[in-house]
N, C-alpha and C positions, 0 to 999 in steps of 0.2 A: 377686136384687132382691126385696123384698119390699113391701107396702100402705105400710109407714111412710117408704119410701125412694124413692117417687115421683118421675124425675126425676136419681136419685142413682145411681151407679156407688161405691159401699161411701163416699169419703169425697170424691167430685169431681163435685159440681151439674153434672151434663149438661144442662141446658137451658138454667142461666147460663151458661155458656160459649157454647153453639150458637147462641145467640138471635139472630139476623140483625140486632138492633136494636143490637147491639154494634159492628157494621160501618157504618161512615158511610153508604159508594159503595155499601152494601148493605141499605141502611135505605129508600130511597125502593123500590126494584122489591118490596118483601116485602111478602107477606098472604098468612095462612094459607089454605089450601084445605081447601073442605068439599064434602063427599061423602055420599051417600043410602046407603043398602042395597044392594048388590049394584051398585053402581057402582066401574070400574076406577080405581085410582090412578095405574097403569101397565103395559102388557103383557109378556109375552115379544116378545122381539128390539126393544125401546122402545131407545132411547138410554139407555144409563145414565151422567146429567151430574148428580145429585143423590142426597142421604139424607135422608132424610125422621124426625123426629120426631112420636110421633102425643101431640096434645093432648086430646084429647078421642074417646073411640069405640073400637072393634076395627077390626085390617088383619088377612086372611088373604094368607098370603103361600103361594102353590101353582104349579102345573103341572101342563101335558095331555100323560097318554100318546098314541101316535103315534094308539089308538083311540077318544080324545078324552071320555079316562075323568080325572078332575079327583081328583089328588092331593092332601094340604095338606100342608104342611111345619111350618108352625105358624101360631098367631093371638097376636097379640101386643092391648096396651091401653095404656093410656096410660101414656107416660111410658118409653116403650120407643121404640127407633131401629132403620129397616129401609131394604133399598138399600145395605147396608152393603159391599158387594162392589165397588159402585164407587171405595171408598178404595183394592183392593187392583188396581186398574189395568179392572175389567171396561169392556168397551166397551157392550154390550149385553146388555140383562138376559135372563136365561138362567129366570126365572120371571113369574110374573105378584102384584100385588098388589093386594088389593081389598079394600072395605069393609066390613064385617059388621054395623054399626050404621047408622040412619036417620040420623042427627048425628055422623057420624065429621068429625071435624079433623086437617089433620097439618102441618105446620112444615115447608117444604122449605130445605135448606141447598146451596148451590152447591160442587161437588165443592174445588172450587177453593179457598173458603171453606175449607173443611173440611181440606184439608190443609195450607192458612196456621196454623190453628190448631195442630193436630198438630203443626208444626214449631215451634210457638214455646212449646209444653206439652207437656214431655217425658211429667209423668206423665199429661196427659190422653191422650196417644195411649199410653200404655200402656195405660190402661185400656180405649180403644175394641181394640186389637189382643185385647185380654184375653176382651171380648166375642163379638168374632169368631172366636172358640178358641173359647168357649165353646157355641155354636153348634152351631158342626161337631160337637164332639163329644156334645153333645144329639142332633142329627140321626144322628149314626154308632147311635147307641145305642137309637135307638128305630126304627131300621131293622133292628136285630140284633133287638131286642124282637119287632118283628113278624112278625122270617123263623123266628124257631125257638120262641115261646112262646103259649099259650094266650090266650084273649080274659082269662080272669080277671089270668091274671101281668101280662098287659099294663096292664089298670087299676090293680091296686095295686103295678104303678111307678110308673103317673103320677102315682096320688095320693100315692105319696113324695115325687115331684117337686114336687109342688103344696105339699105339706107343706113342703120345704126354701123355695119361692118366696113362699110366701103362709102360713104356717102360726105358732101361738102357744099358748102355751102358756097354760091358762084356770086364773087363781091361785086360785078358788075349789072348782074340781072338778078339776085336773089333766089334765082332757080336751086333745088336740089341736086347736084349734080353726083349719079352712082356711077364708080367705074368698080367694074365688075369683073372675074374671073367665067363665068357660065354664059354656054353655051343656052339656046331655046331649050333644044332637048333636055340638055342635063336640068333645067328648071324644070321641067316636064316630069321625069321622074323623080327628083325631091318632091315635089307636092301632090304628085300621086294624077297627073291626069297627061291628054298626048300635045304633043309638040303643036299639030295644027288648032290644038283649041288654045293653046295659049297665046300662038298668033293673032288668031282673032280676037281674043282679049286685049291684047296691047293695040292691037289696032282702032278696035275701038276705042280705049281710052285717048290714043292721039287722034280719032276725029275730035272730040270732045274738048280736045285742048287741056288733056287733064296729064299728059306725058308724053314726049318722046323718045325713041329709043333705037338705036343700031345694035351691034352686033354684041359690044362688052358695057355699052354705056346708056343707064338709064337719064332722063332730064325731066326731074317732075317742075311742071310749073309754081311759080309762087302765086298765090292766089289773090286775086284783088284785096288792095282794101277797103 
């Protein structure tokens, strides 16, 4: 997914589809819900009877080891859908989800809902199963990232990652240009190391001339030819 496809799964409007306002018997009980900073959307072992679209804000979607040390699994922004596990039968959410932004919004969809749809749109539910593949295997991969590679190798996959999700190509200088949703921090605990070593990672790569970067926007250089 990238900035220009907000909402889009490659060629299928996920939100027009999802939009609870589509649903008659489902039109009067809906309103979005909004949430502050560090406020829960849902816990571990919560009922899992919904998927959530976020309109508006960041959701860190994480869990506590047994020593009550706060894992994240990812942060997602808008225009992205989480809770997704309860399509494939979960009872009870097996993580917790919470808000990262003071103004976060998110869309709840009734499981129920959710897979009327799916049944009656073949390629929509391919595309949400495609999603949830997609996932896992992001998740698999940046747990392998973490267990055998360096704090550097770990950033510049994710900013490949970021690159493939968010990234463009600048038609007047050729540069890489990522516009990004994350924070330092928040890259800090996706790829498992702290806020100040990643600094000095990007820092050094822009002495090098190898990238620059502010606050949501990476600019990797095109390289000689």
């Amino acid at each position: 997914m990238n900035s220009n496809n907000i909402w889009f799964f490659e060629d299928v409007n996920l939100f027009g589809m999802l939009c609870p306002h589509k649903f008659k018997e489902y039109k009067k009980a809906h309103d979005f819900m909004k949430f502050k900073k560090q406020d829960y959307i849902y816990f571990e072992k919560d009922k899992a009877n919904k998927v959530y679209l976020i309109e508006k804000g960041k959701v860190k979607i994480g869990y506590y080891t047994k020593e009550g040390d706060e894992i994240v699994k990812s942060i997602l922004s808008k225009g992205e859908l989480f809770g997704e596990k309860a399509i494939l039968g979960e009872e009870k959410r097996e993580e917790f989800a919470k808000s990262v932004d003071d103004n976060t919004s998110v869309c709840p969809v009734d499981v129920n809902t959710m897979l009327d749809l799916m049944r009656d749109n073949r390629t929509f539910s391919f595309k949400i199963y495609k999603l949830i593949g997609f996932r896992i295997r992001r998740l698999e991969r940046r747990l392998e990232m973490m267990l055998f590679k360096d704090a550097r190798s770990r950033l510049m996959e994710f900013i490949d990652d970021l690159c493939t999700d968010y990234g463009y190509d600048c038609p007047d200088t050729g540069n890489k240009i990522i516009k990004h949703p994350y924070t330092q921090k928040e890259i800090a605990c996706l790829i498992g190391t702290s806020r100040p070593t990643i600094n000095v990672i990007l820092n050094e790569l822009k002495d090098k001339k190898v990238l620059d970067f502010n606050r949501n926007q990476i600019t990797i250089y095109k390289k000689p030819a």
